[in-house]
Biopython code that builds the backbone (N, CA, C, O; Angstrom):
import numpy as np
from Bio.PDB.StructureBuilder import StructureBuilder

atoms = [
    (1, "UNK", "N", (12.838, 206.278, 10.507)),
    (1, "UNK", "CA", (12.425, 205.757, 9.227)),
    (1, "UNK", "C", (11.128, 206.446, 8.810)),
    (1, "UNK", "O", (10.209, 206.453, 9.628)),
    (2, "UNK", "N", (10.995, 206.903, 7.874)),
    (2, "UNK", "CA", (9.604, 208.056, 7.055)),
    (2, "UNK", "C", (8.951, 206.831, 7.083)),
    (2, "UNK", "O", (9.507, 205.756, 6.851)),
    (3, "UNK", "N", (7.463, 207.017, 7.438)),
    (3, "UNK", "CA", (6.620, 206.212, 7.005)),
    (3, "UNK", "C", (6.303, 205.501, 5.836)),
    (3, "UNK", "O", (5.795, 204.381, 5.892)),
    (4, "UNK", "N", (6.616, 206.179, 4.580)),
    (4, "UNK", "CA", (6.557, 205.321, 3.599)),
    (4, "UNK", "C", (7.451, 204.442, 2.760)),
    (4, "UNK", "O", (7.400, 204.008, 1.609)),
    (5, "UNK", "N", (8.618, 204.304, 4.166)),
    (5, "UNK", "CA", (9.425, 203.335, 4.495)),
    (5, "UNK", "C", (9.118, 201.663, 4.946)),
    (5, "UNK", "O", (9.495, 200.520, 4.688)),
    (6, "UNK", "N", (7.957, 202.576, 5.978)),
    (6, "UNK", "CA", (7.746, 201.033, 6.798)),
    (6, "UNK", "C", (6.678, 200.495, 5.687)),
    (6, "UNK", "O", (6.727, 199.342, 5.256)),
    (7, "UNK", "N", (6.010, 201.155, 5.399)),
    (7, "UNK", "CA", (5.116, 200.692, 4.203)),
    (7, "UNK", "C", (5.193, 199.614, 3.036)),
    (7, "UNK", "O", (4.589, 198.632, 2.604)),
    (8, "UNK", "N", (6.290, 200.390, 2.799)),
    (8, "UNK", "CA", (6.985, 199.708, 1.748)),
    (8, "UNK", "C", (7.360, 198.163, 2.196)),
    (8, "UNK", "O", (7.183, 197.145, 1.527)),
    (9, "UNK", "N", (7.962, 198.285, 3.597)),
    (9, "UNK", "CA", (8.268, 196.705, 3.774)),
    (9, "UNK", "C", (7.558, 195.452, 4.274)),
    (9, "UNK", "O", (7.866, 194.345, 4.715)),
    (10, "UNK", "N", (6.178, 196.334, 3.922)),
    (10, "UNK", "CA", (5.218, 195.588, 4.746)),
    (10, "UNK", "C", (4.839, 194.525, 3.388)),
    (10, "UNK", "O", (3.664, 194.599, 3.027)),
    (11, "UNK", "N", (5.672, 193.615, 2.663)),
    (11, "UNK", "CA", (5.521, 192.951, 1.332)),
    (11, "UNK", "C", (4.647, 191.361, 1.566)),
    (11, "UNK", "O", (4.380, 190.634, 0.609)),
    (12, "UNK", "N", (4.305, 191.038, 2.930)),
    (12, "UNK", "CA", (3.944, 189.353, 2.740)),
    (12, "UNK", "C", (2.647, 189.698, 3.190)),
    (12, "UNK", "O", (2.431, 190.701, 3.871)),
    (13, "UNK", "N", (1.244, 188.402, 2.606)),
    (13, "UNK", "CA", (-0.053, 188.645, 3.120)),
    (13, "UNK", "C", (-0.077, 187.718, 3.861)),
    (13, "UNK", "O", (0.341, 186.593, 3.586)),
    (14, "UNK", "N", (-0.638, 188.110, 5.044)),
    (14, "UNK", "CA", (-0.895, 186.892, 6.543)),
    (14, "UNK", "C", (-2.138, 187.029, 6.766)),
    (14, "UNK", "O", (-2.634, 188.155, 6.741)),
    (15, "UNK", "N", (-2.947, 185.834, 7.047)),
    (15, "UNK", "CA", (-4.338, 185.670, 6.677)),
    (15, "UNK", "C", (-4.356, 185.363, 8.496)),
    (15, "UNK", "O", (-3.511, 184.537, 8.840)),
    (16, "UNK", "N", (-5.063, 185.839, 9.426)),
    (16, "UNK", "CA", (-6.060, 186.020, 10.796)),
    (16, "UNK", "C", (-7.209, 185.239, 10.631)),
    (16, "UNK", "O", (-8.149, 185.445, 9.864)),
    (17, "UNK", "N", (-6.998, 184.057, 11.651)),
    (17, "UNK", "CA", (-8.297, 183.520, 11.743)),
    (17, "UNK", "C", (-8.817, 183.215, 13.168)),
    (17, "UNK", "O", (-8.011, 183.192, 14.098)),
    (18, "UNK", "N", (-10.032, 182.997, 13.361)),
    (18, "UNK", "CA", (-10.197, 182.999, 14.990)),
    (18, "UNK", "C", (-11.452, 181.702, 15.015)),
    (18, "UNK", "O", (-12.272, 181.291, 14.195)),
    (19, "UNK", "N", (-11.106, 181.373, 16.320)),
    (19, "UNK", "CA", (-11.695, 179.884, 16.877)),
    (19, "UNK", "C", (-12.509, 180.073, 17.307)),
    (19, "UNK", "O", (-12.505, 180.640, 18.399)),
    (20, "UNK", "N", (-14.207, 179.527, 16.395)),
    (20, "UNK", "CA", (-15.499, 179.816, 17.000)),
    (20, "UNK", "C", (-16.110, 178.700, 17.463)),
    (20, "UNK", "O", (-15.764, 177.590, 17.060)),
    (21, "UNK", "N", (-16.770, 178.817, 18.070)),
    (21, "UNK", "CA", (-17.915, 177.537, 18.708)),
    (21, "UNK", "C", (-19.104, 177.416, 18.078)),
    (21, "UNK", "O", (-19.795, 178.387, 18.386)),
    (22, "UNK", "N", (-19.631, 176.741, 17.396)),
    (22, "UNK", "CA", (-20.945, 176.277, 17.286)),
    (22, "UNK", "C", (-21.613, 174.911, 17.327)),
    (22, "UNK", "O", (-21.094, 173.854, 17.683)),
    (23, "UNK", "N", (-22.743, 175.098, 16.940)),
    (23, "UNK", "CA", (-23.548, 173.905, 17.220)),
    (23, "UNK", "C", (-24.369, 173.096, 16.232)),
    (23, "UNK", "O", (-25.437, 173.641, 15.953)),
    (24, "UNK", "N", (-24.114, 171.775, 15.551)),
    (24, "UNK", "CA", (-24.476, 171.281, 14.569)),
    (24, "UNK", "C", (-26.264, 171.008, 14.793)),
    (24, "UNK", "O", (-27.055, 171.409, 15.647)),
    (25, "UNK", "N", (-26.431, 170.010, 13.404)),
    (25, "UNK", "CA", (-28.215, 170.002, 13.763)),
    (25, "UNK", "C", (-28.437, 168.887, 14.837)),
    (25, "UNK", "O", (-29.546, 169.123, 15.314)),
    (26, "UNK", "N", (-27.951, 167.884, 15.387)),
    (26, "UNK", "CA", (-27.933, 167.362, 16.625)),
    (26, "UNK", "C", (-27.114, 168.174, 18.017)),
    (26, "UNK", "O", (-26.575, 167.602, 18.965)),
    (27, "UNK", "N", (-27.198, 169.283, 17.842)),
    (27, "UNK", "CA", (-26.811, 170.154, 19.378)),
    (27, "UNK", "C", (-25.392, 169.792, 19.659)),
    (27, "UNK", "O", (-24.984, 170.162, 20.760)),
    (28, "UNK", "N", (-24.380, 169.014, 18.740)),
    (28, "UNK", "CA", (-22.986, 168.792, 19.420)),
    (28, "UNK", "C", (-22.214, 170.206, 18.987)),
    (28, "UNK", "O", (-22.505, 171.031, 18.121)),
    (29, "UNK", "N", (-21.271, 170.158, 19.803)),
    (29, "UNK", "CA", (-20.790, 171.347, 19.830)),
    (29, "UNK", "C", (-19.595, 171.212, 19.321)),
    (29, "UNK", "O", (-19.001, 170.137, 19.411)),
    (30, "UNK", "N", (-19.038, 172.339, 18.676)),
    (30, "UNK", "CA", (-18.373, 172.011, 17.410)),
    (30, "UNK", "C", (-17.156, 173.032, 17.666)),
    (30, "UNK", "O", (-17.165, 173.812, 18.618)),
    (31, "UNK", "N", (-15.993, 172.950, 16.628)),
    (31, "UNK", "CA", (-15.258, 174.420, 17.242)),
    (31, "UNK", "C", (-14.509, 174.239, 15.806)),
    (31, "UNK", "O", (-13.946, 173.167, 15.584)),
    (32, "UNK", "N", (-14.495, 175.365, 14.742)),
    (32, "UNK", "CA", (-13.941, 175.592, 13.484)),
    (32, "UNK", "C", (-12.975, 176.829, 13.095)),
    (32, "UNK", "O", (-13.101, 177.831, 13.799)),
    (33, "UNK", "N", (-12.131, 176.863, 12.169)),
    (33, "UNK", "CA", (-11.504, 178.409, 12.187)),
    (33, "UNK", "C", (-12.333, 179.277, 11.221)),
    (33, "UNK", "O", (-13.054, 178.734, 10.384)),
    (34, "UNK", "N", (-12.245, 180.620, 11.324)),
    (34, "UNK", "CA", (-12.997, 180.970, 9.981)),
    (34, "UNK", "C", (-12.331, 182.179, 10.102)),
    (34, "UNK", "O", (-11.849, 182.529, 11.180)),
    (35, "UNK", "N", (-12.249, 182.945, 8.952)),
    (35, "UNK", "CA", (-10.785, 183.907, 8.408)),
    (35, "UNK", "C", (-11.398, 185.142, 8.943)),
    (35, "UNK", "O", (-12.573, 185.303, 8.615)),
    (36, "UNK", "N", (-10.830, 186.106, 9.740)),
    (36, "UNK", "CA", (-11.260, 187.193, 10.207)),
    (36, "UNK", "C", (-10.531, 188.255, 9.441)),
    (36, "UNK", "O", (-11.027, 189.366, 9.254)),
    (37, "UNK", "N", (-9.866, 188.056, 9.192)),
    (37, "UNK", "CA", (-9.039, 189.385, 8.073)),
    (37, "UNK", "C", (-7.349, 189.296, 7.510)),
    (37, "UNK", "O", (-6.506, 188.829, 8.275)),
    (38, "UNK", "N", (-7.032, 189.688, 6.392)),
    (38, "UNK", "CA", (-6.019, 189.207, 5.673)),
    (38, "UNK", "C", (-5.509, 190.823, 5.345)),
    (38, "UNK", "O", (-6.119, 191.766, 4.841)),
    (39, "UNK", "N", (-4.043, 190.692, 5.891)),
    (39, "UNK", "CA", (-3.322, 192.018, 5.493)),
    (39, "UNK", "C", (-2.129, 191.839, 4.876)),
    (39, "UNK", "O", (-1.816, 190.863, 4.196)),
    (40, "UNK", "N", (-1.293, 193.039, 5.183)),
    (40, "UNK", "CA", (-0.018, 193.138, 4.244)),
    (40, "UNK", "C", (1.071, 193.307, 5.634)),
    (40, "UNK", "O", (1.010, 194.286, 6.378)),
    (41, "UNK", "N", (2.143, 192.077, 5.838)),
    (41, "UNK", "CA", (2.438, 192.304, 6.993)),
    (41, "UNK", "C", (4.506, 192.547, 6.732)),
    (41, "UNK", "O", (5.130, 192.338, 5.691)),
    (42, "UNK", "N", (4.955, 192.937, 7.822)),
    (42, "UNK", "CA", (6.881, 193.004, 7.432)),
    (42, "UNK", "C", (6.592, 191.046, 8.799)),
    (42, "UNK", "O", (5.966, 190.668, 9.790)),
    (43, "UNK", "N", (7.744, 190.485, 7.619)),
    (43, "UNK", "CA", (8.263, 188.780, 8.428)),
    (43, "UNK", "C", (9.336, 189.007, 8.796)),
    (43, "UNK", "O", (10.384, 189.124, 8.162)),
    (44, "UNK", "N", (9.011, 189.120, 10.384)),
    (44, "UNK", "CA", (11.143, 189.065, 11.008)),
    (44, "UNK", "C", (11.423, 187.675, 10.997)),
    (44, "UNK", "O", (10.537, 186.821, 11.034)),
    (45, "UNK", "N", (12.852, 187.387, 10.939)),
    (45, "UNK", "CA", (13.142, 186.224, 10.978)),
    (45, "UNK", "C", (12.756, 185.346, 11.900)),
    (45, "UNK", "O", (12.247, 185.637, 12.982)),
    (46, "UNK", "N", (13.042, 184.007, 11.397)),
    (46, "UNK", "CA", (12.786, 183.067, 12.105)),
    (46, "UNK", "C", (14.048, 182.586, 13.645)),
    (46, "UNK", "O", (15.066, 183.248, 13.849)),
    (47, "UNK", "N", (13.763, 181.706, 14.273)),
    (47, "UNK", "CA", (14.854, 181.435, 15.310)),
    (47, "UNK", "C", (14.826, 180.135, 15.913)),
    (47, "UNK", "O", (13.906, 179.344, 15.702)),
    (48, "UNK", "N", (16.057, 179.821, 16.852)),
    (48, "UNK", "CA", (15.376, 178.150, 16.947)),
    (48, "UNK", "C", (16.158, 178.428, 18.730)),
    (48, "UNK", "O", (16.765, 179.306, 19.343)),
    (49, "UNK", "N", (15.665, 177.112, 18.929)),
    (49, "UNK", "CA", (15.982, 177.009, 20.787)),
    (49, "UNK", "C", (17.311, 176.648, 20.793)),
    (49, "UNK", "O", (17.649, 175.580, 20.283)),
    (50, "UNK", "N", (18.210, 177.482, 21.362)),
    (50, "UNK", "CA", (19.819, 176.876, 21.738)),
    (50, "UNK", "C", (19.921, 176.566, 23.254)),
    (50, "UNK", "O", (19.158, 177.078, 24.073)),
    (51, "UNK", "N", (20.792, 175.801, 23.539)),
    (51, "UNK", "CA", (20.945, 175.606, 25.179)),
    (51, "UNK", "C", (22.729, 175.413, 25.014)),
    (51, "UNK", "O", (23.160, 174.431, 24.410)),
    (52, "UNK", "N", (23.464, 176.215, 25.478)),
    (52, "UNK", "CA", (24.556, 176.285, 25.088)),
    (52, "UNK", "C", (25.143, 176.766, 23.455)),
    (52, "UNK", "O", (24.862, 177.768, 22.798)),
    (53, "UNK", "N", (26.117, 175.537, 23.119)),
    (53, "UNK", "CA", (26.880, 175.536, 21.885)),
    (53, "UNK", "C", (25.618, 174.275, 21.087)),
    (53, "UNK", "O", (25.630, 173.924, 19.907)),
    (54, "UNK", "N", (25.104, 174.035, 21.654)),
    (54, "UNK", "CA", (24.366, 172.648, 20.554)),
    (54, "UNK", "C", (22.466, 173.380, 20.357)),
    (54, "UNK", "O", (22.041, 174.283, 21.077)),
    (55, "UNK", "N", (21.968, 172.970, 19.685)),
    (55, "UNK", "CA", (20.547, 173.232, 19.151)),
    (55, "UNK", "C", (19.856, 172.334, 19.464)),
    (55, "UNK", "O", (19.938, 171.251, 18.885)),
    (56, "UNK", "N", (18.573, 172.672, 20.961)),
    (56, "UNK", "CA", (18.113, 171.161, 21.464)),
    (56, "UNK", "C", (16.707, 171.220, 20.315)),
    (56, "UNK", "O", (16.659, 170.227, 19.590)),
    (57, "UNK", "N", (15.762, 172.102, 20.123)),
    (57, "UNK", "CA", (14.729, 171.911, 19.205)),
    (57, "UNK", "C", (14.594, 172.969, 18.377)),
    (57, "UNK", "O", (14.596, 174.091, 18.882)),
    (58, "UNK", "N", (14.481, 172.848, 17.259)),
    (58, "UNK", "CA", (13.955, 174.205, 15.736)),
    (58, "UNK", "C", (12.735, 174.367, 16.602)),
    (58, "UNK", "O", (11.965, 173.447, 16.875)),
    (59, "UNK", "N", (12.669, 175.083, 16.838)),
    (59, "UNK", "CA", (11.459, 176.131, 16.997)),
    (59, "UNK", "C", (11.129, 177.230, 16.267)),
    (59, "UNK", "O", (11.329, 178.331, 16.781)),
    (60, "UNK", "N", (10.633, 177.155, 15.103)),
    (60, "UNK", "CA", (10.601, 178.429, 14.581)),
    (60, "UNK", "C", (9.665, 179.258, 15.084)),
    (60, "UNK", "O", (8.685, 178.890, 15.731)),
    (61, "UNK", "N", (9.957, 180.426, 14.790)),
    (61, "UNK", "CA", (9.402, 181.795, 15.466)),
    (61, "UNK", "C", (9.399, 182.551, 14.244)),
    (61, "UNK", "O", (10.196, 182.274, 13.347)),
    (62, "UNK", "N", (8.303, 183.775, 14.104)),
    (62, "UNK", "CA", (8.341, 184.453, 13.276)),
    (62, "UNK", "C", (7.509, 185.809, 14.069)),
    (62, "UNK", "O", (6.623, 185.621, 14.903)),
    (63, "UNK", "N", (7.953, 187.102, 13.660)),
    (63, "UNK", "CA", (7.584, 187.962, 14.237)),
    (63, "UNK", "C", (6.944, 189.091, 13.222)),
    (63, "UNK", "O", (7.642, 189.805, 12.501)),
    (64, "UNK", "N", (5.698, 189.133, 13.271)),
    (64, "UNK", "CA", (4.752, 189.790, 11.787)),
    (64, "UNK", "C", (4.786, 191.264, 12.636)),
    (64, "UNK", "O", (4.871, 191.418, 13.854)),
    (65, "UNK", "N", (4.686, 192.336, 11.526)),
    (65, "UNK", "CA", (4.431, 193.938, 12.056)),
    (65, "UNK", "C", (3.546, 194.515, 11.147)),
    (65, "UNK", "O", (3.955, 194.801, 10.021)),
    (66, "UNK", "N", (2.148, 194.770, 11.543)),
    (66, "UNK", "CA", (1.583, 194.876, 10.487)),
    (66, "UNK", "C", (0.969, 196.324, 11.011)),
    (66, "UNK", "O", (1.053, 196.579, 12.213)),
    (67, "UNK", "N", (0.285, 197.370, 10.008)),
    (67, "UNK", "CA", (-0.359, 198.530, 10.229)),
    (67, "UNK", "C", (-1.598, 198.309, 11.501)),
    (67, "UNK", "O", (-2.021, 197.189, 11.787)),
    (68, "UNK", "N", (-2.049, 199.514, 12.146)),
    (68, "UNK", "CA", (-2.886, 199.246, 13.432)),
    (68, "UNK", "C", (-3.864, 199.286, 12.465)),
    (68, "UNK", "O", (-3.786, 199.977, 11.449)),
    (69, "UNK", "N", (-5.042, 198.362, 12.833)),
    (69, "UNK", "CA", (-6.759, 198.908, 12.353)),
    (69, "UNK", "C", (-7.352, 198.086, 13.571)),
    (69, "UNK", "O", (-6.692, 197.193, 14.102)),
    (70, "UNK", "N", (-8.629, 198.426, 13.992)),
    (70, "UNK", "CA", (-9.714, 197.749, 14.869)),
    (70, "UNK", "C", (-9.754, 196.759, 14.936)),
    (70, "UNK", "O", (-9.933, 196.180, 16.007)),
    (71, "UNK", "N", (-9.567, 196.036, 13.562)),
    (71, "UNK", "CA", (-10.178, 194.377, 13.562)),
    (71, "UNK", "C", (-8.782, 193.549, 14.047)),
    (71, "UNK", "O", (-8.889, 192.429, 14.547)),
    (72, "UNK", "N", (-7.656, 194.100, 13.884)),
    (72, "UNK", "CA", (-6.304, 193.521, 14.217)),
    (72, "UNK", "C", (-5.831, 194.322, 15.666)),
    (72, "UNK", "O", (-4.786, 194.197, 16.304)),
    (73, "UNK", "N", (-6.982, 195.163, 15.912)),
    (73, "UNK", "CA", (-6.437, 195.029, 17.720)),
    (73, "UNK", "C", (-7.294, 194.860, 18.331)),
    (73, "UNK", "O", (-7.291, 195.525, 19.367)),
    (74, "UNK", "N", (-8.359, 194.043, 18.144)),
    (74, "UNK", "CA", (-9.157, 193.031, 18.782)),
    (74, "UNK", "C", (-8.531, 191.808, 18.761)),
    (74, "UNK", "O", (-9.115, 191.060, 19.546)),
    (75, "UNK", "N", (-7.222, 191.040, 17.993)),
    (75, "UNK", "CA", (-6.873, 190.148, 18.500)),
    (75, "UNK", "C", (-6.023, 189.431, 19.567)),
    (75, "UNK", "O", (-4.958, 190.025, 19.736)),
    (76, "UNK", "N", (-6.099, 188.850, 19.978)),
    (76, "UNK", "CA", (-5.654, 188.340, 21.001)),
    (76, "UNK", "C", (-4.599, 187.197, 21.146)),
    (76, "UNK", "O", (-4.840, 186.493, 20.165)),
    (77, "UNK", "N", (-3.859, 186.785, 21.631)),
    (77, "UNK", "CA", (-2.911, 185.398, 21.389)),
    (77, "UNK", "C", (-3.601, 184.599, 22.105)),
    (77, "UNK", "O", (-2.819, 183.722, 22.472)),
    (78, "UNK", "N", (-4.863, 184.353, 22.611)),
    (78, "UNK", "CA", (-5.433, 183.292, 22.466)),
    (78, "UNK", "C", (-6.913, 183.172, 21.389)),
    (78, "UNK", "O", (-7.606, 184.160, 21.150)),
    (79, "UNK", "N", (-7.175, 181.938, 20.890)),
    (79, "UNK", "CA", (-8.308, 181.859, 20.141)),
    (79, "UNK", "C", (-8.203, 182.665, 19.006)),
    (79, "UNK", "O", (-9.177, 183.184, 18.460)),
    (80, "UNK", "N", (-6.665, 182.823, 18.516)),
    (80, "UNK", "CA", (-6.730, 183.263, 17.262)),
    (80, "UNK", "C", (-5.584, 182.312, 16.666)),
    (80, "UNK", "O", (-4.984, 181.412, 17.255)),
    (81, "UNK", "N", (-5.422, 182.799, 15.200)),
    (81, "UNK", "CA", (-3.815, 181.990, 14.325)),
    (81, "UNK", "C", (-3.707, 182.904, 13.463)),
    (81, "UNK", "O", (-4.462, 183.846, 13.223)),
    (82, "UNK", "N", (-2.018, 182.376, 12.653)),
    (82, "UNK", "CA", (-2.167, 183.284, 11.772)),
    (82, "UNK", "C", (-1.770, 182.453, 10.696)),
    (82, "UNK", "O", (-0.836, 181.703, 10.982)),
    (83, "UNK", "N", (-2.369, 182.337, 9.114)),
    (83, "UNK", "CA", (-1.783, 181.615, 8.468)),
    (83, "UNK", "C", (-0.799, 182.333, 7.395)),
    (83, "UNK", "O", (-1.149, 183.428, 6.954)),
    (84, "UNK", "N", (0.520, 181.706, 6.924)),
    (84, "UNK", "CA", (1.327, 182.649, 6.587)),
    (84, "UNK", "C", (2.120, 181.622, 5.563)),
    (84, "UNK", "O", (2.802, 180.747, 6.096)),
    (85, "UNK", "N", (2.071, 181.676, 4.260)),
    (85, "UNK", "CA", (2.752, 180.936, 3.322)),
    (85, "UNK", "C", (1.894, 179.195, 3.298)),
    (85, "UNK", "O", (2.398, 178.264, 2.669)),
    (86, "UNK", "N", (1.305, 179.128, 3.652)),
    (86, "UNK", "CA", (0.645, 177.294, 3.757)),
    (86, "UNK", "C", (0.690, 177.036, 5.302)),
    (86, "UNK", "O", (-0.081, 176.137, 5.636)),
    (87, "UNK", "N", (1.523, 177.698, 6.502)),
    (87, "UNK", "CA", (1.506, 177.256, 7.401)),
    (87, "UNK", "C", (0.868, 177.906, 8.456)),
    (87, "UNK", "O", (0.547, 179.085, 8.302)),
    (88, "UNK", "N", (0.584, 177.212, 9.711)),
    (88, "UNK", "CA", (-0.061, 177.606, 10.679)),
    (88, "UNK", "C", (0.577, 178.036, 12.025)),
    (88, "UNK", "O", (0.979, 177.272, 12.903)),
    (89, "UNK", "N", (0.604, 179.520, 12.035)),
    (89, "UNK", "CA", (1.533, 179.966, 13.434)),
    (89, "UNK", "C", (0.640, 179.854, 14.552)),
    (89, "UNK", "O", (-0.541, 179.659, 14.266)),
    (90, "UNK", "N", (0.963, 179.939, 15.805)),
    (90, "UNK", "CA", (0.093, 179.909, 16.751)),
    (90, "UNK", "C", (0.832, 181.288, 17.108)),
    (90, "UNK", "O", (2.032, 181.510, 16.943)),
    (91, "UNK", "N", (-0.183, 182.218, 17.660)),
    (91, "UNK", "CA", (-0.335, 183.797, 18.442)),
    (91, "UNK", "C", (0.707, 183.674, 20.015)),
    (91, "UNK", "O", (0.128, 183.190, 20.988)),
    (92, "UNK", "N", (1.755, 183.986, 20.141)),
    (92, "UNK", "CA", (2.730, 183.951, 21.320)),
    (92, "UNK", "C", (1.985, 185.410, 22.347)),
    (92, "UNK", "O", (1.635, 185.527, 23.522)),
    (93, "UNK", "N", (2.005, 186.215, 21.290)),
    (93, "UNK", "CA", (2.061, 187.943, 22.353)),
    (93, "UNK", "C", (1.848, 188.652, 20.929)),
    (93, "UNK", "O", (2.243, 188.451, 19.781)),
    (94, "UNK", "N", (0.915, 189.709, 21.669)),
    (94, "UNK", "CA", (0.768, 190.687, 20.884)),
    (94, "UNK", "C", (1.080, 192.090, 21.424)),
    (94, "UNK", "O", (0.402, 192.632, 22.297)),
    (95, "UNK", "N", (2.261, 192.690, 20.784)),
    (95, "UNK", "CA", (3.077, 194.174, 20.962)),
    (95, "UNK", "C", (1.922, 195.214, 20.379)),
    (95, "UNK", "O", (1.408, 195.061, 19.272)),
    (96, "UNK", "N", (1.578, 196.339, 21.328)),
    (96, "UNK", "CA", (0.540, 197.589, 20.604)),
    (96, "UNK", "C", (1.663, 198.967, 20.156)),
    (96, "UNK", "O", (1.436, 200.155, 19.929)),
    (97, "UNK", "N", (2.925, 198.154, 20.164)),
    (97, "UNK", "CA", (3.884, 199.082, 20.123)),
    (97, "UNK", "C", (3.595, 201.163, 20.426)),
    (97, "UNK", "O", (3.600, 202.224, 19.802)),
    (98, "UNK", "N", (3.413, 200.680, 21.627)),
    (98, "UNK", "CA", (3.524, 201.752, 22.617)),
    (98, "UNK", "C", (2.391, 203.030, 22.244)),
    (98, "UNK", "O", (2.413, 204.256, 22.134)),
    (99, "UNK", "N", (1.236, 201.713, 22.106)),
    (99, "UNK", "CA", (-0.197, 202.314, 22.067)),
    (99, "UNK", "C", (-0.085, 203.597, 21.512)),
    (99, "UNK", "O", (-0.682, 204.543, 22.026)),
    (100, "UNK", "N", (0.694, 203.744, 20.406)),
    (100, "UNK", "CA", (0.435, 204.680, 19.083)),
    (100, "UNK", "C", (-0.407, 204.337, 18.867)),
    (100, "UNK", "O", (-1.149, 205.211, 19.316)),
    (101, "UNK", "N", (-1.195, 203.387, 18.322)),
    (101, "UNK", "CA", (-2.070, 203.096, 16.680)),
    (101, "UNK", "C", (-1.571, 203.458, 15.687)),
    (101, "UNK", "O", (-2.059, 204.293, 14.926)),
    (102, "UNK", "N", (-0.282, 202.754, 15.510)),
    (102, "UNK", "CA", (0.203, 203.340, 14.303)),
    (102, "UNK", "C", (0.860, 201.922, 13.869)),
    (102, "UNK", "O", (1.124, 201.759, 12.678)),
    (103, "UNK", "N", (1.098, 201.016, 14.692)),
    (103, "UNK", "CA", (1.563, 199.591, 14.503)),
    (103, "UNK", "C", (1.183, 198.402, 15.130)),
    (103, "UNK", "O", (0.330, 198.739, 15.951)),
    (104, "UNK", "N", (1.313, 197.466, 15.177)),
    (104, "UNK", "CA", (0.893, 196.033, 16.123)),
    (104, "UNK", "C", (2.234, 194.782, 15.605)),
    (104, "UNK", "O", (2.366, 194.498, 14.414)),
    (105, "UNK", "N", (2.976, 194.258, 16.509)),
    (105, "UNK", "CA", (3.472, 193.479, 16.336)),
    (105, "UNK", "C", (3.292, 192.128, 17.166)),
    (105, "UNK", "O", (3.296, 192.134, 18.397)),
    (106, "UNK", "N", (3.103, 190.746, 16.260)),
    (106, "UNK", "CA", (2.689, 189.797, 16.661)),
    (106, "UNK", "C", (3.759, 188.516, 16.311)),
    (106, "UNK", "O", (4.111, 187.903, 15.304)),
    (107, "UNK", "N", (4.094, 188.492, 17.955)),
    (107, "UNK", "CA", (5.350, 186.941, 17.688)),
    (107, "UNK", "C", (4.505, 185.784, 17.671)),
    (107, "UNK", "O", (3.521, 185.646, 18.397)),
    (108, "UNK", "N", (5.052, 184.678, 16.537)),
    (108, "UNK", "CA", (3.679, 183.605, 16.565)),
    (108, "UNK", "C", (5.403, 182.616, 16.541)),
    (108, "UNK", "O", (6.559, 182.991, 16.345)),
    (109, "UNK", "N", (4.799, 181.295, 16.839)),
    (109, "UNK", "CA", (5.479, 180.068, 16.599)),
    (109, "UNK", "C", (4.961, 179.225, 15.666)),
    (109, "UNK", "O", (3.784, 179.527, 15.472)),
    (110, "UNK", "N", (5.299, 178.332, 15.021)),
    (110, "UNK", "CA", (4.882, 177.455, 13.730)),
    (110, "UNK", "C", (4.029, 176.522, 14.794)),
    (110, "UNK", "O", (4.114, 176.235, 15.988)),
    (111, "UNK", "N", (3.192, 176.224, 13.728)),
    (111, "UNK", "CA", (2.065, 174.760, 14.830)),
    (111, "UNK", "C", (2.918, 173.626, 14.369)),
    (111, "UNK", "O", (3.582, 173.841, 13.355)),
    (112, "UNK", "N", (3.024, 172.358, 14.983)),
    (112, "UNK", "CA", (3.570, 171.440, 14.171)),
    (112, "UNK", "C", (2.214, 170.452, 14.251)),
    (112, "UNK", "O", (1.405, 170.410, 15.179)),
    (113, "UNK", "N", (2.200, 169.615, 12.921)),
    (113, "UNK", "CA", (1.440, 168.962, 12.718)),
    (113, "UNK", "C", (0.976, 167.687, 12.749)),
    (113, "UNK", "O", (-0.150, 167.429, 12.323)),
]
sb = StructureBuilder()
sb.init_structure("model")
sb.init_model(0)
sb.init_chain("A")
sb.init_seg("    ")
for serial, (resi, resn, name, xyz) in enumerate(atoms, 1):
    if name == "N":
        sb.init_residue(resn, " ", resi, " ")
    sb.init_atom(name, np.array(xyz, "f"), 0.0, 1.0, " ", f" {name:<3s}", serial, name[0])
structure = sb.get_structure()
């Protein structure tokens, strides 16, 4: 696929946020999200848990592929999220797809609330 293939399908924005610690004006310690960077990502489908012929829980899954840069391969699947349409995925694994720097793919699961 020519690169300005994959480009092209990179059509949804997924907003990166990461889990910081701080400390209010009485010293309690606090823990908030705050947005580390918002790109242009390709959404693989979603999927749910089968065990046989029957469907024991929807689990959705979604699998984002977004261009390599620094600030998106400093993240990690822990102490990060990704927010994507109103909802909140939690970070499963992050793919460096075969340490090119040319891609990053990140399987997240929906948070439930």
């Amino acid at each position: 696929m020519k690169a300005s293939g994959r480009i092209a399908r990179k059509n949804v924005r997924i907003t990166f946020q990461k889990n910081e610690a701080y400390s209010d004006v009485y010293r309690n310690r606090l823990q908030r999200w705050t947005e580390v960077i918002t790109c242009s990502a390709y959404a693989d489908t979603y999927a749910e848990q089968e065990h046989g012929d029957e469907v024991i829980s929807e689990e959705q899954r979604v699998t984002f592929e977004t261009r390599w840069c620094p600030e998106l391969a400093a993240v990690t699947s822990t102490g990060y999220r990704v927010l994507f349409r109103g909802e909140i995925y939690n970070i499963l694994s992050v793919d460096p797809m075969n340490y090119q720097k040319q891609a990053l793919r990140f399987t997240c699961r929906k948070e439930t609330r």
